[in-house]
N, C-alpha and C positions, 0 to 999 in steps of 0.2 A: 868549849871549842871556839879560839876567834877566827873572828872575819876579817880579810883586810878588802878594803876597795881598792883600786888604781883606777881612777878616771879621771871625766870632764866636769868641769861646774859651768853651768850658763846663765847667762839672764833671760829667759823668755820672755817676746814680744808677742802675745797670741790677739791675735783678731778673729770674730767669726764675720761669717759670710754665708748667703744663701748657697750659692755655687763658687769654684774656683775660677778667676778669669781666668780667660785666653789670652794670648799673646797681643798686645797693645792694648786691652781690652778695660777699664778703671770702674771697680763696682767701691760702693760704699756697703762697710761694714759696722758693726757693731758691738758691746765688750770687752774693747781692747784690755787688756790686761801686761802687766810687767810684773812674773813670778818666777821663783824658783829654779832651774833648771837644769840639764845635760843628764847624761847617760849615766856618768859616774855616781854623779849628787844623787838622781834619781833612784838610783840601785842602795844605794849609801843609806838613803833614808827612807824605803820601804824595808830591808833588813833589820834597822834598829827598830823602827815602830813593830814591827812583827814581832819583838824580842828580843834580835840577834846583839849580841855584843861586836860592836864595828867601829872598825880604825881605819881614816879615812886615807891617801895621800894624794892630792891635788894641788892644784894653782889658781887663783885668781889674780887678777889686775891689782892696779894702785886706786881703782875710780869707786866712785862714792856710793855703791850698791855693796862693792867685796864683803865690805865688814858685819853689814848686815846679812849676807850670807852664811857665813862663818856661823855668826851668832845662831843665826835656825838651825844649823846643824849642831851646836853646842845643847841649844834647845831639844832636838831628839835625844839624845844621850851616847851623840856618837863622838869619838875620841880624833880631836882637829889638831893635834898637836906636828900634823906633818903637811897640812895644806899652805903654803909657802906664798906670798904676797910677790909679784916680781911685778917691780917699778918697768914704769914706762910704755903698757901695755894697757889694753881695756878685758876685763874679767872677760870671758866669751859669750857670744850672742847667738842665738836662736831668733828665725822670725819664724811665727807660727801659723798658718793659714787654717780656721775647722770651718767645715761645711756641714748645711742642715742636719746631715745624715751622719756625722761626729766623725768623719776622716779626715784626716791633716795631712798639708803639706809641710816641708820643714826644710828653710836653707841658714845654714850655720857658717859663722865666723869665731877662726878655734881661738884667736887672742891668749890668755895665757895659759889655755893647752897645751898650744904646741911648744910652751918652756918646759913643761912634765917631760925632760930629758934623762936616756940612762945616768946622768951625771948627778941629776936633780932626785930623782931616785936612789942612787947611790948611799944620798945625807941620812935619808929614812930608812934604812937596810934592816933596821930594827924590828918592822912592821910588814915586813916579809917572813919574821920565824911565826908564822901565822898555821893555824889549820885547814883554813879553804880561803884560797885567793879568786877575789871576781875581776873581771878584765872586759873592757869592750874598746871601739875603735874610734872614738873620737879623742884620742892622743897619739905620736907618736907609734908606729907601730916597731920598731926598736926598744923603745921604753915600753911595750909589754912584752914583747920576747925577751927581755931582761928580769924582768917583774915574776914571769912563768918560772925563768930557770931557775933564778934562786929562790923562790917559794917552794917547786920541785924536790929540790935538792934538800930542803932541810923537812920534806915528807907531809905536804900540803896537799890537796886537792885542789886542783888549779881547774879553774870553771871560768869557760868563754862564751858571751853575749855577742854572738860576731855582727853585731850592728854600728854604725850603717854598712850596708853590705859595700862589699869590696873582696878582691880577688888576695887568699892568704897564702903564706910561704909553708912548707910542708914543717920548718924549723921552729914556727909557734905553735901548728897543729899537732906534732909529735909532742910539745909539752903538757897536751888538753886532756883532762881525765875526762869531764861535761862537758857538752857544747848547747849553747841554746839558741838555736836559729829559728826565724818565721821561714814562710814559704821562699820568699824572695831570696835570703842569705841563702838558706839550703839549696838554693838553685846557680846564686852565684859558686858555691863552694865544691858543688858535686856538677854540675849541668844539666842535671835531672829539673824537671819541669814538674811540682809538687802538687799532683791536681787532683790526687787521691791516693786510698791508703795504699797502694803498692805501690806508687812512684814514692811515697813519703820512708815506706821500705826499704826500696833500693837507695834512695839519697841517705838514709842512715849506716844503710851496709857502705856505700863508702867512704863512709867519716868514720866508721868502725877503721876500716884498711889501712885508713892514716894513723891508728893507734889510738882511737878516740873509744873510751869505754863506754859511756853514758849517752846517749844521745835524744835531745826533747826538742821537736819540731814544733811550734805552735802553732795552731792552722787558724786562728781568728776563734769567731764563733763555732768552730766545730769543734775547737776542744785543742788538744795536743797527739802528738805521736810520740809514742815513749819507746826506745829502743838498748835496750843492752846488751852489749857482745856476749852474744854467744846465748842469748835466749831471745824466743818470737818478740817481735814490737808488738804493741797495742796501741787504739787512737783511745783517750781518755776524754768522754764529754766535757764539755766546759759547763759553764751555770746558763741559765737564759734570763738575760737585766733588758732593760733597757737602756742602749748605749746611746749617747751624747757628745762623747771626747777621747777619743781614741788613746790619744797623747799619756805617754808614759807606762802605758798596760803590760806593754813590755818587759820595761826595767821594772813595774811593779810585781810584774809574774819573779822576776830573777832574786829582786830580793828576798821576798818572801820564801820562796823558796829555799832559799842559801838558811835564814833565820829557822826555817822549820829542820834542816839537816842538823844545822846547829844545834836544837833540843831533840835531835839524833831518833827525830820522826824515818822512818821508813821509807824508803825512795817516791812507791805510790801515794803513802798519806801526803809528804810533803808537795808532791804534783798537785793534788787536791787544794790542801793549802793556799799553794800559789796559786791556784788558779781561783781561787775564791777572792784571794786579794786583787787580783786584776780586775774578775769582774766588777766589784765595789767599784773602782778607779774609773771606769768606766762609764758610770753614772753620774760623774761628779767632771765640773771643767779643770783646765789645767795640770800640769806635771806635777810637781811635788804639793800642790793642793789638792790631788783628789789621791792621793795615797795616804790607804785606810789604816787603823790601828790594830793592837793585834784582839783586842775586845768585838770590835767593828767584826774580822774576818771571824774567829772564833764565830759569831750569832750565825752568819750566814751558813757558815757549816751545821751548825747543830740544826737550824730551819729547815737543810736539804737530807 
């Protein structure tokens, strides 16, 4: 069963810091790091490590990090023959902010994201006759209402990480089989306020209403909320790590995930899964360096 990604690739600038300043406010930090990163790449490469057979299609820049990009994702074993170099641009950037207590802040500059045009998509048409498409929103969001329909249409399972939260058209949601929101998205996208399990209820019954089959709410440390049309949700514990670096837990839940359906695991096993792979991620700094293998998650599973 493949996977295709459609996303972002970035370069992470992470610093930590005791606390986050305030507005005018200059602390010194410590750490700095320049790894890996975006939403896309992120998801791209916990899938593969997990297992998953993954076909990428992205953009980076002309500047002197891309290639070295490229090459890590060669190095998982994911298939880059549609991630596209566009001159005159800088690969995309992340700056990353983690505090003591491993939450991050995160402002981005999309640089050759925002080239991942329906047009630019168009070239790689080929890596849409896929089995399950993942999608999130730091590209274009025409170029994944594009990317949806015609993965749709040729009998995909079209799966949304609707991060970073932002307000969606009912015309990309009607293409959504899974959605995978945290509390905030689920709040942008329903207006339901997710602060326990029956608010996490209703904010899924109405991602149901917009035609949404699958629905997994991630609530941080408390696990997930799993809901599918037309049978009761459940909230699914999480593991208990010690966290450090929030960064990436996310997209590492998503991949992982998408890689476990792909060896055609069970809906709940693969919830587990994923959510094993997050927690690892968690423990460890940065984006696509603290996304664990699929040896790595396997342990943690059999120890619980």
């Amino acid at each position: 069963m493949t996977l295709t990604v459609v996303g972002s690739i970035n370069i992470d600038h992470v610093i930590r810091l005791a606390q986050f300043p305030r507005p005018g406010e200059t602390l010194t930090g410590s750490d700095y790091q320049i790894v890996p990163g975006g939403k896309g790449a992120n998801q791209a490469v916990a899938a593969a490590r997990a297992g998953a057979q993954t076909h990428f299609i992205a953009c980076v820049g002309d500047d002197a990090l891309a290639k070295t990009l490229v090459e890590g994702f060669v190095a998982d074993g994911i298939d880059t023959q549609a991630i596209e170099s566009i001159s005159g641009v800088n690969t995309g950037v992340a700056l990353i902010q983690v505090n003591n207590e491993g939450e991050n802040t995160i402002s981005l500059a999309a640089g050759a994201n925002a080239r991942l045009t329906p047009e630019q998509l168009q070239r790689h048409s080929g890596g849409l006759a896929c089995e399950q498409l993942l999608l999130q929103l730091e590209i274009p969001l025409e170029t994944n209402i594009a990317a949806a329909a015609q993965a749709k249409a040729q009998g995909a399972r079209v799966v949304l990480n609707p991060a970073p939260a932002q307000t969606l058209p009912d015309t990309l949601l009607s293409l959504v089989d899974m959605i995978t929101p945290n509390e905030t998205e689920a709040e942008r996208l329903t207006g339901i306020r997710v602060k326990d399990d029956a608010a996490a209820a209703q904010a899924a019954a109405a991602l149901h209403a917009k035609g949404i089959n699958t629905v997994i709410i991630t609530l941080g440390a408390r696990g997930v909320w799993l809901s599918e049309q037309g049978k009761p949700g459940q909230l699914i514990a999480g593991f208990k790590v010690n966290a450090i670096d929030t960064t990436a837990a996310g997209d590492t839940f998503n991949g992982a995930l998408l890689a476990a359906l792909q060896q055609q695991q069970p809906l709940m096993a693969a919830v587990r899964f994923a959510q094993a792979a997050a927690a690892l991620s968690v423990t460890r700094h940065g984006a696509q360096t603290s996304i664990p293998y699929l040896a790595d998650i396997q342990a943690l599973l059999d120890a619980n």
